[in-house]
Backbone as JSON Lines, residues from 0, in Angstrom:
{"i":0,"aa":"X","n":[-3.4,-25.95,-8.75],"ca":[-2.52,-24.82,-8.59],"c":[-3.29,-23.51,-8.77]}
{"i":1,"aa":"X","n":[-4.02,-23.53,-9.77],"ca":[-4.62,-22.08,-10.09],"c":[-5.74,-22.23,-8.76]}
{"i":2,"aa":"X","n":[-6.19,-23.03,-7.77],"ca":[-7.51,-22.92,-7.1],"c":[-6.53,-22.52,-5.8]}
{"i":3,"aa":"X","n":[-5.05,-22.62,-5.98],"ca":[-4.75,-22.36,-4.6],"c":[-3.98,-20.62,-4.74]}
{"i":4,"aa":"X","n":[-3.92,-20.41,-6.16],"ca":[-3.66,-19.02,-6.64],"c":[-4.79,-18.36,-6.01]}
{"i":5,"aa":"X","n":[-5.96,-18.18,-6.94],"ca":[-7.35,-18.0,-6.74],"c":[-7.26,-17.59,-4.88]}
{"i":6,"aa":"X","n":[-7.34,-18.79,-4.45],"ca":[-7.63,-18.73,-2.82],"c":[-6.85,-17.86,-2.11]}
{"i":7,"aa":"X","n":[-5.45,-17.77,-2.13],"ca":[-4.44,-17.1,-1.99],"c":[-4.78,-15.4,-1.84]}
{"i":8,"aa":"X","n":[-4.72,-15.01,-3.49],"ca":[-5.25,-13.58,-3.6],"c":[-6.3,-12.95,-2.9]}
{"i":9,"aa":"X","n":[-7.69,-13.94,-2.88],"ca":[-8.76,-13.05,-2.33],"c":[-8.6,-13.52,-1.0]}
{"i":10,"aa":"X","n":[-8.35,-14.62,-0.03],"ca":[-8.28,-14.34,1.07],"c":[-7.06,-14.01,1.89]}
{"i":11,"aa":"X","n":[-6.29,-13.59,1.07],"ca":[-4.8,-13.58,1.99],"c":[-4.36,-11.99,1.63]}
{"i":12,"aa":"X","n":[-5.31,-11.34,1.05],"ca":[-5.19,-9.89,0.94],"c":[-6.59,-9.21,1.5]}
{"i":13,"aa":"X","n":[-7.38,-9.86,1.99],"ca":[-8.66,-9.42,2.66],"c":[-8.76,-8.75,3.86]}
{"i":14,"aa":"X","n":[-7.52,-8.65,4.3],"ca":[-7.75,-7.72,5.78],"c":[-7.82,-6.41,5.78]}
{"i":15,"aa":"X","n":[-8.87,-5.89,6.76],"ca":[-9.27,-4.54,6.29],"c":[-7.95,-3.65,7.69]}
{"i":16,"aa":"X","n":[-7.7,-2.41,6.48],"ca":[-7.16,-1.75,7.25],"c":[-7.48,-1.02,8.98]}
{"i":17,"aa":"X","n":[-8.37,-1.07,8.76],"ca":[-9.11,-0.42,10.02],"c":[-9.11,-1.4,10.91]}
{"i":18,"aa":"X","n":[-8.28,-2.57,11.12],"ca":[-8.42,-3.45,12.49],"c":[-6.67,-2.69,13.11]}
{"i":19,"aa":"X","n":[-6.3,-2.09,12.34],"ca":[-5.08,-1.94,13.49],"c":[-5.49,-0.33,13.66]}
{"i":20,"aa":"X","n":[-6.35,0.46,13.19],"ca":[-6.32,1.88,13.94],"c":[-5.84,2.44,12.49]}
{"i":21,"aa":"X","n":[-5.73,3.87,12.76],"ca":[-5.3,4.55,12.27],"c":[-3.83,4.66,12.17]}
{"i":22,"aa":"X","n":[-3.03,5.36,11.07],"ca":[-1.5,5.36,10.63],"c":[-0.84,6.32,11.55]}
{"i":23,"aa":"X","n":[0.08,5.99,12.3],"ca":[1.06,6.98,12.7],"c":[2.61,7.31,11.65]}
{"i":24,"aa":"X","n":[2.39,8.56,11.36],"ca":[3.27,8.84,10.46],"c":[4.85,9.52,11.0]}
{"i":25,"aa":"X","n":[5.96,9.63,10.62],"ca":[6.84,10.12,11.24],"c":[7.66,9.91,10.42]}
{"i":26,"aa":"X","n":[7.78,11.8,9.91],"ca":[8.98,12.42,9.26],"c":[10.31,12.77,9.57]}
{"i":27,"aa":"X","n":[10.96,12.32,8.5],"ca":[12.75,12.33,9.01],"c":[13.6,13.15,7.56]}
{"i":28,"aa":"X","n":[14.14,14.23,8.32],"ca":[15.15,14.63,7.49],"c":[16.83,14.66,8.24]}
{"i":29,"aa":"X","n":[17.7,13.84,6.95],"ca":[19.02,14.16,7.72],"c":[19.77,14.94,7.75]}
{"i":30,"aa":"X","n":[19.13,16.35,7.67],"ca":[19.88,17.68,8.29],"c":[20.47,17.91,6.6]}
{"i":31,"aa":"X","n":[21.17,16.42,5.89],"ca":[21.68,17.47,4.87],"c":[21.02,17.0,3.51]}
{"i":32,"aa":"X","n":[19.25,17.35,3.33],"ca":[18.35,17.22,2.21],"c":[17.95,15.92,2.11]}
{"i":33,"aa":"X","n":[18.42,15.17,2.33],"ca":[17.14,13.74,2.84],"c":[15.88,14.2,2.59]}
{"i":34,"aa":"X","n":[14.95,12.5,2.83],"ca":[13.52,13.25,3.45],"c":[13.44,12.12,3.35]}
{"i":35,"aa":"X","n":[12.73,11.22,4.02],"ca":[11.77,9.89,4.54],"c":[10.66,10.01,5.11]}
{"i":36,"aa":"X","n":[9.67,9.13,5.47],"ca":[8.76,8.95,6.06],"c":[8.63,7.78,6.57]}
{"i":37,"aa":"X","n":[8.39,7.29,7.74],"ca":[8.17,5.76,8.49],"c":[6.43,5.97,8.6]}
{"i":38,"aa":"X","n":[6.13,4.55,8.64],"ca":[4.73,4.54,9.1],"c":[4.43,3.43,9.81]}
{"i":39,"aa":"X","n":[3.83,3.48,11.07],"ca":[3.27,2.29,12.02],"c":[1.93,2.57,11.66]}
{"i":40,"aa":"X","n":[1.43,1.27,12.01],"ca":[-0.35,1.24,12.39],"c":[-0.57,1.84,14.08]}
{"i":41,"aa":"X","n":[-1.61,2.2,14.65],"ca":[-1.71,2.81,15.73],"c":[-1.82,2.02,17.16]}
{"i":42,"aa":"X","n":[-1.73,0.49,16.72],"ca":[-1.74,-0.74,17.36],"c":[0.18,-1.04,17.43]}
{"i":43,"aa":"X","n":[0.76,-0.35,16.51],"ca":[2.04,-0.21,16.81],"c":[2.85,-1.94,15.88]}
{"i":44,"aa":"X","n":[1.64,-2.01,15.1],"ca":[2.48,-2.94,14.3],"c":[2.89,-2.52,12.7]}
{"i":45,"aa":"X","n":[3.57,-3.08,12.15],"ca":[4.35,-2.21,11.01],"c":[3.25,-1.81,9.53]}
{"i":46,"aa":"X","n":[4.06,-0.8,9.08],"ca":[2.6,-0.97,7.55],"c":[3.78,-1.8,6.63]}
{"i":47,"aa":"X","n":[3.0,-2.85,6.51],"ca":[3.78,-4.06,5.51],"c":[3.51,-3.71,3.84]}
{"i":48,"aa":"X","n":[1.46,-3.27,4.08],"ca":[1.36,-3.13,2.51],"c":[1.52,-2.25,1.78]}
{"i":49,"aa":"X","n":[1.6,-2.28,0.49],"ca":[2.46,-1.25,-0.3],"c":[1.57,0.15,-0.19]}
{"i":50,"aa":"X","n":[2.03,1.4,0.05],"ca":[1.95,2.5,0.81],"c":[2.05,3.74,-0.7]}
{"i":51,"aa":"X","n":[1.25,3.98,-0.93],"ca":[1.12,5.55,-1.84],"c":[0.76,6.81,-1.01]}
{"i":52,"aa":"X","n":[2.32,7.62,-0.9],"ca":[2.18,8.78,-0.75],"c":[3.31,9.61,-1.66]}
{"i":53,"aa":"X","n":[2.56,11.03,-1.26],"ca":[3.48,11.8,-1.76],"c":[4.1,13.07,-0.74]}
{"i":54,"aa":"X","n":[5.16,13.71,-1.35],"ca":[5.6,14.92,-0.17],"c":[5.57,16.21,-1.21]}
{"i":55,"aa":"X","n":[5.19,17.07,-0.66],"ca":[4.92,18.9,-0.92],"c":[6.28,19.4,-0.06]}
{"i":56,"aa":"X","n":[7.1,20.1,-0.57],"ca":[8.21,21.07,0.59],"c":[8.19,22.14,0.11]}
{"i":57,"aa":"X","n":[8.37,23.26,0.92],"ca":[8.14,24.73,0.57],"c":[9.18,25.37,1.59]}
{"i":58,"aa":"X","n":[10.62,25.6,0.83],"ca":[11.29,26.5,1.67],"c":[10.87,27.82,1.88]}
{"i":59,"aa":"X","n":[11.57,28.4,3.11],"ca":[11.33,29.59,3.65],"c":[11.18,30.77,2.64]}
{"i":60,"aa":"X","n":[12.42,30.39,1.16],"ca":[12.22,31.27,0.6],"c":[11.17,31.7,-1.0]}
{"i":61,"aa":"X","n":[10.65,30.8,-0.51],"ca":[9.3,30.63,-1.56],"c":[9.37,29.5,-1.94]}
{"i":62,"aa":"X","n":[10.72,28.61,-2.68],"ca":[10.81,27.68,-3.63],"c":[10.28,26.2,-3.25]}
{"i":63,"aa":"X","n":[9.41,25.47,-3.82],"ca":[8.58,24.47,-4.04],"c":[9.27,23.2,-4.72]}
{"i":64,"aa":"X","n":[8.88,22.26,-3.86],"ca":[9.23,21.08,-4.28],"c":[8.48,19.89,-4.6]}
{"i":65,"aa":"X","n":[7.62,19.24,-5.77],"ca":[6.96,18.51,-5.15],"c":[5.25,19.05,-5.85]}
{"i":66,"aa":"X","n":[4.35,18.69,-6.06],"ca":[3.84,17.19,-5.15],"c":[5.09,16.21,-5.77]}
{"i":67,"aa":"X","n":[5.72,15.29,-5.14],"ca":[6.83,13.84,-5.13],"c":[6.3,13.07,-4.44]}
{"i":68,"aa":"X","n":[6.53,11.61,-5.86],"ca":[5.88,10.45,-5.19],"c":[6.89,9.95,-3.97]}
{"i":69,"aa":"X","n":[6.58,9.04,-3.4],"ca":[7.89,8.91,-2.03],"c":[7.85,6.97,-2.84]}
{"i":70,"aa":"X","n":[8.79,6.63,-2.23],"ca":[8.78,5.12,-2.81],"c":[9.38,4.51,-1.55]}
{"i":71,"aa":"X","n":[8.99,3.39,-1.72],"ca":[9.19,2.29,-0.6],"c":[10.54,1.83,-0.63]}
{"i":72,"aa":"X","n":[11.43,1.89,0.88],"ca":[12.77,1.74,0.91],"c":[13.12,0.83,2.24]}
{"i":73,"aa":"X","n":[13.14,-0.54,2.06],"ca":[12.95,-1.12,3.01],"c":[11.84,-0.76,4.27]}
{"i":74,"aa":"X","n":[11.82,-0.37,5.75],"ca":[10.7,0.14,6.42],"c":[10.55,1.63,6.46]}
{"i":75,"aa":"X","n":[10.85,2.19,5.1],"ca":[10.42,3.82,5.08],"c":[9.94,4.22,3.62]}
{"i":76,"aa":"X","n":[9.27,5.34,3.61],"ca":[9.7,5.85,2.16],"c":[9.76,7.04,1.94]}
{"i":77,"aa":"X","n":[10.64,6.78,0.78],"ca":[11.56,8.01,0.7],"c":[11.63,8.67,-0.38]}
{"i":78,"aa":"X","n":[12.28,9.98,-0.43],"ca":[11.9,10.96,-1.69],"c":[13.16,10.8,-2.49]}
{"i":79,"aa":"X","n":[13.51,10.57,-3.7],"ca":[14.17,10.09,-4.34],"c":[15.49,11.3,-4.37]}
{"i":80,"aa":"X","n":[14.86,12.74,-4.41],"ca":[16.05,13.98,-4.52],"c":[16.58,14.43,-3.33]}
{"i":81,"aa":"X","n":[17.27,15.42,-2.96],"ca":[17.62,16.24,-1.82],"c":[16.69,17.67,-1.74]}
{"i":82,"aa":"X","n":[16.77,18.31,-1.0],"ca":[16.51,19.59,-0.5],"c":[17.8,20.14,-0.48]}
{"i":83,"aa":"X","n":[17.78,21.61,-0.97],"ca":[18.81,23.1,-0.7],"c":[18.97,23.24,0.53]}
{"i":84,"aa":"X","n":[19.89,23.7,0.82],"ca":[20.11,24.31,2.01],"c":[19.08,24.94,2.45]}
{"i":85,"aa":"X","n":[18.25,24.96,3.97],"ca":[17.19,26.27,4.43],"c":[16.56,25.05,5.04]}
{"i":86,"aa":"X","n":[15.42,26.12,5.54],"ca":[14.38,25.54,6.34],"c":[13.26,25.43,5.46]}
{"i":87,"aa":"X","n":[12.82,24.03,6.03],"ca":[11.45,23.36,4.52],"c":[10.08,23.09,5.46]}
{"i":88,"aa":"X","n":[9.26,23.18,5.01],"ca":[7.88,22.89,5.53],"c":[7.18,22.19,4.67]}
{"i":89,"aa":"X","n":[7.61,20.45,5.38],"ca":[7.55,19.43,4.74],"c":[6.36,18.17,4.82]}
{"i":90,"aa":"X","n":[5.39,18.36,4.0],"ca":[3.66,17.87,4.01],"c":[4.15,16.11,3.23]}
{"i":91,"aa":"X","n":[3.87,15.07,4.09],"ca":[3.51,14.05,3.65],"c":[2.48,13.43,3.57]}
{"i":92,"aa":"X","n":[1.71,13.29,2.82],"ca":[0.35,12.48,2.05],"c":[0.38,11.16,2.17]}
{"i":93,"aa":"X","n":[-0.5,10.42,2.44],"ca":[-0.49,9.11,2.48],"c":[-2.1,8.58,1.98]}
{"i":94,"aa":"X","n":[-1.65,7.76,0.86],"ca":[-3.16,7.49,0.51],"c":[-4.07,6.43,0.9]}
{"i":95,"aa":"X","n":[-2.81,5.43,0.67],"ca":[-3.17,3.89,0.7],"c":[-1.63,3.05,2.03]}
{"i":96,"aa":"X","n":[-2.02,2.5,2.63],"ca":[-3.73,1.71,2.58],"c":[-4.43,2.61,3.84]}
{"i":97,"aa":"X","n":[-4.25,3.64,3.76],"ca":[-4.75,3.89,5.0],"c":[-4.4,5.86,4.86]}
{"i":98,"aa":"X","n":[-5.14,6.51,5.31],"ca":[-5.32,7.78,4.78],"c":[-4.37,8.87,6.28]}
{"i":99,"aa":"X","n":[-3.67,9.11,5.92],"ca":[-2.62,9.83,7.14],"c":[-2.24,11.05,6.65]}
{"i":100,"aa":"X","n":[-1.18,11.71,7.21],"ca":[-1.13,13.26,7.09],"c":[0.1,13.53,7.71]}
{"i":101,"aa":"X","n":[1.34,14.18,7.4],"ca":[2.26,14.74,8.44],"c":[3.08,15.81,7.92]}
{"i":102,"aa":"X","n":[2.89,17.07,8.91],"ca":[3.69,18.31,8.55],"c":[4.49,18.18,9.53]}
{"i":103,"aa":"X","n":[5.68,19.23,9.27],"ca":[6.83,19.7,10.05],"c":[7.76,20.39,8.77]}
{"i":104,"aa":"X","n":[8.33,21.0,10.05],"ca":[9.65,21.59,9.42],"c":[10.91,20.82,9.52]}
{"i":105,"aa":"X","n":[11.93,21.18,8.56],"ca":[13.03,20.18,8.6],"c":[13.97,21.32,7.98]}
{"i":106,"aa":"X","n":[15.76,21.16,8.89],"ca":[16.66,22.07,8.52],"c":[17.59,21.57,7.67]}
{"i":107,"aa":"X","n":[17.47,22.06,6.53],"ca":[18.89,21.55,5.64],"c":[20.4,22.29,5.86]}
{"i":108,"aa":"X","n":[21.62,21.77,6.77],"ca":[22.47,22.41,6.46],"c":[23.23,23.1,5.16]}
{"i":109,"aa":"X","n":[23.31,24.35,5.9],"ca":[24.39,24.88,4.6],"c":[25.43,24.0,4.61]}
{"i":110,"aa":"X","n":[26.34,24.25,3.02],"ca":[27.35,23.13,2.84],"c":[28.7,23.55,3.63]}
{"i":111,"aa":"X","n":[29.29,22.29,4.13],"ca":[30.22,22.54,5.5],"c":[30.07,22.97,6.69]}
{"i":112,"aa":"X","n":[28.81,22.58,6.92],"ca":[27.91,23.04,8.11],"c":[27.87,21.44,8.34]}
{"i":113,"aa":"X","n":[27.59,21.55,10.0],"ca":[27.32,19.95,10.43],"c":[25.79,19.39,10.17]}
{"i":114,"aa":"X","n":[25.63,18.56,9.77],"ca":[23.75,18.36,9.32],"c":[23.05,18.12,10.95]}
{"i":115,"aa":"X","n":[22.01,18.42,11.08],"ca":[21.44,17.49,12.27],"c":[20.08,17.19,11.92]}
{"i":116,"aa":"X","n":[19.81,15.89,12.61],"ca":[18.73,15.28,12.04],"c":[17.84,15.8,12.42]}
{"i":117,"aa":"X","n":[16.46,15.64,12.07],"ca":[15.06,16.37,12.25],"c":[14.12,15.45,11.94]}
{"i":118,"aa":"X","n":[13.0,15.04,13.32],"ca":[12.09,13.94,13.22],"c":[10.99,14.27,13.57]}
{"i":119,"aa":"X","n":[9.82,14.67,13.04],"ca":[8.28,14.88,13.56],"c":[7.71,13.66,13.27]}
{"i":120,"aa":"X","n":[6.75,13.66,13.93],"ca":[5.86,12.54,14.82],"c":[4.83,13.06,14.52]}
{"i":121,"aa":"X","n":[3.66,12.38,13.74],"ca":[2.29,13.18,13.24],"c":[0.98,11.82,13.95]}
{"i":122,"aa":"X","n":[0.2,11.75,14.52],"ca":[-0.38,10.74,15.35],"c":[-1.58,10.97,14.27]}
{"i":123,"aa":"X","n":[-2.36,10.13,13.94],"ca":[-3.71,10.1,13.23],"c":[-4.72,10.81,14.04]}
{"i":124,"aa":"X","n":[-5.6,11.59,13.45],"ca":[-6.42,13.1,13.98],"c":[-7.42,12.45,14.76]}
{"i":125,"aa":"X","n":[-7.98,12.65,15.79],"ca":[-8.67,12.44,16.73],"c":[-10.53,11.8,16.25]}
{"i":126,"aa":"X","n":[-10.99,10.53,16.51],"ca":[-12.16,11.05,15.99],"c":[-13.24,12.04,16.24]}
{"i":127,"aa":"X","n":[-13.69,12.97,15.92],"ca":[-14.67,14.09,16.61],"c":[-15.81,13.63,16.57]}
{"i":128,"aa":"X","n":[-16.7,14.18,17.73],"ca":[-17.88,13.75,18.12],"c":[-19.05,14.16,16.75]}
{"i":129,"aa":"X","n":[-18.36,15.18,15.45],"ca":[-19.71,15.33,14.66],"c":[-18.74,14.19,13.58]}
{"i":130,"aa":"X","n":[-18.01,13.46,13.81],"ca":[-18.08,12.35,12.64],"c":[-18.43,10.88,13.43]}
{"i":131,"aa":"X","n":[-18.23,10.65,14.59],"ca":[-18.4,9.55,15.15],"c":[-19.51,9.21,14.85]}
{"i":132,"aa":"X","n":[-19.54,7.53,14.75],"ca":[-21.67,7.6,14.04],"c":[-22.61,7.07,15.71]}
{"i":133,"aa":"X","n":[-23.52,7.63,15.36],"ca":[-24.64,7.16,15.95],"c":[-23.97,6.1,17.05]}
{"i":134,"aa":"X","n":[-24.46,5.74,17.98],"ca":[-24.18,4.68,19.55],"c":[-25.14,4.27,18.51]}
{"i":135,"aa":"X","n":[-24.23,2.9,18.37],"ca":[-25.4,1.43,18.39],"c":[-25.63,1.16,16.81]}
{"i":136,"aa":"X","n":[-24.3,2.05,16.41],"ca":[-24.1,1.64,14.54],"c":[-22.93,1.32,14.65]}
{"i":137,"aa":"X","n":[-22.56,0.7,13.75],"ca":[-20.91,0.09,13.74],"c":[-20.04,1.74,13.18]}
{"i":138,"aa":"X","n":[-18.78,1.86,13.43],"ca":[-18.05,2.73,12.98],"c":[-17.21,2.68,11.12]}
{"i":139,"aa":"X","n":[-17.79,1.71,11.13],"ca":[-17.1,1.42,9.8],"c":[-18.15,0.42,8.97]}
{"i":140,"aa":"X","n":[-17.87,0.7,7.54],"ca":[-18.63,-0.52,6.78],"c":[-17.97,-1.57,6.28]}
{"i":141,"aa":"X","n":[-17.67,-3.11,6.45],"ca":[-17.09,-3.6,6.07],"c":[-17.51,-4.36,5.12]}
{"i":142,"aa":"X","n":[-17.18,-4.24,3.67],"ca":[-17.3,-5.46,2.36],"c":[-16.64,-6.4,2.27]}
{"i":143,"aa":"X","n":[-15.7,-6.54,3.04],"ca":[-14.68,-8.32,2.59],"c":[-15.68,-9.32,2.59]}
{"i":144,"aa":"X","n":[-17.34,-9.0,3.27],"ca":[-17.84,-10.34,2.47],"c":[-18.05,-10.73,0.84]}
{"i":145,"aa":"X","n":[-17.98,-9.43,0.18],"ca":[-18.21,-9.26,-1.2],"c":[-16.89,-10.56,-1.87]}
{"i":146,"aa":"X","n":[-15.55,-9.8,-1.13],"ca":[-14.55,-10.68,-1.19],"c":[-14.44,-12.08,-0.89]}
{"i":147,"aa":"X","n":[-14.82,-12.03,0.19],"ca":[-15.03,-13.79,0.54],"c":[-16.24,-14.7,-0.52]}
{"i":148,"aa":"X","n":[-17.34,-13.81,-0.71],"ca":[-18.07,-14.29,-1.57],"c":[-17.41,-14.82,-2.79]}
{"i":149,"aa":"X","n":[-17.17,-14.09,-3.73],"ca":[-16.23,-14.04,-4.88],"c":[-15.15,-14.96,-5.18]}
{"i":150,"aa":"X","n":[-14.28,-15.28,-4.07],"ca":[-13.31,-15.71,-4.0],"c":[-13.84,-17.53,-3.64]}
{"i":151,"aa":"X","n":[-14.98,-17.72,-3.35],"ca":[-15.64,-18.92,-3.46],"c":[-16.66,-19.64,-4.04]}
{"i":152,"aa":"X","n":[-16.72,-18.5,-4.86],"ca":[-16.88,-18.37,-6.71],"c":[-16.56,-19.11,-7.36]}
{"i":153,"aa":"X","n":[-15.21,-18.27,-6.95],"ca":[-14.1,-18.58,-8.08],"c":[-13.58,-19.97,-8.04]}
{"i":154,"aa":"X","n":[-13.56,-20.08,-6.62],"ca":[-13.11,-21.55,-6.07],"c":[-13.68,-22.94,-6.78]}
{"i":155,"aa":"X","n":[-14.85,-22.95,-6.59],"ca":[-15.93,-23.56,-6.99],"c":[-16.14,-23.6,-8.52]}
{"i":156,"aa":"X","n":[-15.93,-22.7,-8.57],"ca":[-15.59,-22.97,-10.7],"c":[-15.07,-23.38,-11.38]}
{"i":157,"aa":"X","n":[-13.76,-23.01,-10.76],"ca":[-12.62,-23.78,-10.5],"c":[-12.41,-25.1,-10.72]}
{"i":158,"aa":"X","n":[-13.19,-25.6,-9.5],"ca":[-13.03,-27.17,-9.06],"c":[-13.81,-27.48,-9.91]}
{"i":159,"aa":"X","n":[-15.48,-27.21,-10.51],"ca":[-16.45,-27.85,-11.22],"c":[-15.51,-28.3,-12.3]}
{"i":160,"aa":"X","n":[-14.58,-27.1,-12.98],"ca":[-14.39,-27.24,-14.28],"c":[-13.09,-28.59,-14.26]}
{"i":161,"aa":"X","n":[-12.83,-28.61,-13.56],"ca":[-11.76,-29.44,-13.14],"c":[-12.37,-31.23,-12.68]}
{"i":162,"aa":"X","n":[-13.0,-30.82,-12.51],"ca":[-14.05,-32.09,-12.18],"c":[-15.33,-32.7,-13.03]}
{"i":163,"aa":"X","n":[-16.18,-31.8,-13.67],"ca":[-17.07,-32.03,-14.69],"c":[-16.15,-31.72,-16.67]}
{"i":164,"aa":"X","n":[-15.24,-31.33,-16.63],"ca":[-15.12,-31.25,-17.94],"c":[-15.31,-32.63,-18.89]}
{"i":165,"aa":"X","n":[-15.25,-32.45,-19.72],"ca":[-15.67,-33.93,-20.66],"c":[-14.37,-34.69,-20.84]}
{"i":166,"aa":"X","n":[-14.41,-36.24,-20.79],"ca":[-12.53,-36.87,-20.71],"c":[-12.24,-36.47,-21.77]}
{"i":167,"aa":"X","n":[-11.23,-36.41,-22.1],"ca":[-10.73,-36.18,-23.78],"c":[-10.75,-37.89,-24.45]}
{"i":168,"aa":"X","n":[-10.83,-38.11,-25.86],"ca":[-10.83,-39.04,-26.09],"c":[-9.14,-39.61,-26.93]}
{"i":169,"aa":"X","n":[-8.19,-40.81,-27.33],"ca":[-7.53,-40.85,-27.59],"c":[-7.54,-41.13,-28.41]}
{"i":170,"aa":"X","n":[-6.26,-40.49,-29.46],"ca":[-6.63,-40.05,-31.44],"c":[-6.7,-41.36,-31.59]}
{"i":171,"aa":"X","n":[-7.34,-41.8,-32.95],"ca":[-7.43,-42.86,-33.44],"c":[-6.12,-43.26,-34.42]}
{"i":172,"aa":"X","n":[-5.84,-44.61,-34.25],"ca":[-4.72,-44.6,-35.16],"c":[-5.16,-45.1,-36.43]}
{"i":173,"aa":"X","n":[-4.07,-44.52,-37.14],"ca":[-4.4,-44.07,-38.77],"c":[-3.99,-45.39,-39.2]}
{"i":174,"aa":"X","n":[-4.56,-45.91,-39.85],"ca":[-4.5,-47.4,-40.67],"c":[-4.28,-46.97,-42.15]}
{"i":175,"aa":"X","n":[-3.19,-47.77,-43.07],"ca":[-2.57,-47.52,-44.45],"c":[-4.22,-47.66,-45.28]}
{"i":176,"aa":"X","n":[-4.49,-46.52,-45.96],"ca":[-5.07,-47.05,-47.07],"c":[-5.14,-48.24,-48.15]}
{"i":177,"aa":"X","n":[-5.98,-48.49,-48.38],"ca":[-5.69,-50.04,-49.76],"c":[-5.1,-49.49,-50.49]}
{"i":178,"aa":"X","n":[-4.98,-48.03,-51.03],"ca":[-4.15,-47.56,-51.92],"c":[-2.86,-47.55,-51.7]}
{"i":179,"aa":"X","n":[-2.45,-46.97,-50.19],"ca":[-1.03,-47.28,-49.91],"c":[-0.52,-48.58,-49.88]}
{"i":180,"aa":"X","n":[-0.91,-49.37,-49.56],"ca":[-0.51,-50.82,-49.58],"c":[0.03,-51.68,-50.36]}
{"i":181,"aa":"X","n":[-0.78,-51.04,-52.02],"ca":[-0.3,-51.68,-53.43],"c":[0.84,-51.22,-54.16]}
């Protein structure tokens, strides 16, 4: 059980972010102080793993909201408070697993006003020709062999100890003393 724990963790969390692209981010407010964030991979499949960001809002009229952590809410995440009434200029951070970015503005109705929703679309930043590396170097460095290494380590240690430990031996049974006997 513990060798299929072991196995589990290091290879079933080993995939590197960078095989689906970069994060497409896309902010949602529902007109009346909401705030969410959705995130796809750029291959257009979902971000499953657990996601640290935060949101900055800065209404029109100075007042600040935030840095706020956002938390995971089924396929979004979301800011736990509302926004005031006004127009917000609303920065989402994304750390993990994958490094993204999305501004926009978003309108909070005044109260008894009809809300309407508000959705920006932030695409991951272009790579530029002074970060792209060298023709004929890989674009990325990948360590999951460190991981794979490790994790067959562990495996293997595992099994030795499970396989070489010493048998145990079975207690001896206790026979009455000559003293007890008389």
């Amino acid at each position: 059980m513990t060798v299929l724990a072991v196995a589990v963790a290091v290879f079933g969390f080993a995939e590197d972010a960078d095989a689906h692209g970069g994060v497409v981010l896309t902010l949602h407010g529902d007109g009346a102080g909401s705030v969410w964030v959705t995130a796809v991979w750029e291959d257009g499949h979902p971000v499953t793993e657990p996601i640290g960001m935060t949101m900055l809002a800065t209404s029109g009229t100075g007042q600040r909201v935030g840095p706020a952590p956002l938390k995971r809410n089924g396929d979004a995440v979301t800011y736990s408070g509302t926004l005031t009434p006004g127009e917000w200029t609303v920065v989402a951070d994304m750390g993990t697993p994958a490094i993204g970015r999305c501004e926009g503005v978003l309108h909070v109705a005044a109260a008894g006003a009809t809300p309407a929703p508000d959705e920006k679309k932030c695409s991951p930043p272009p790579v530029s020709a002074a970060a792209a590396p060298p023709s004929g170097t890989s674009s990325s460095v990948s360590f999951s062999w460190i991981w794979y290494s490790l994790g067959a380590i562990a495996v293997l240690g595992a099994l030795g100890f499970l396989f070489f430990r010493p048998a145990r031996q079975a207690p001896k049974k206790r026979t009455k003393s000559r003293k007890a006997r008389r």
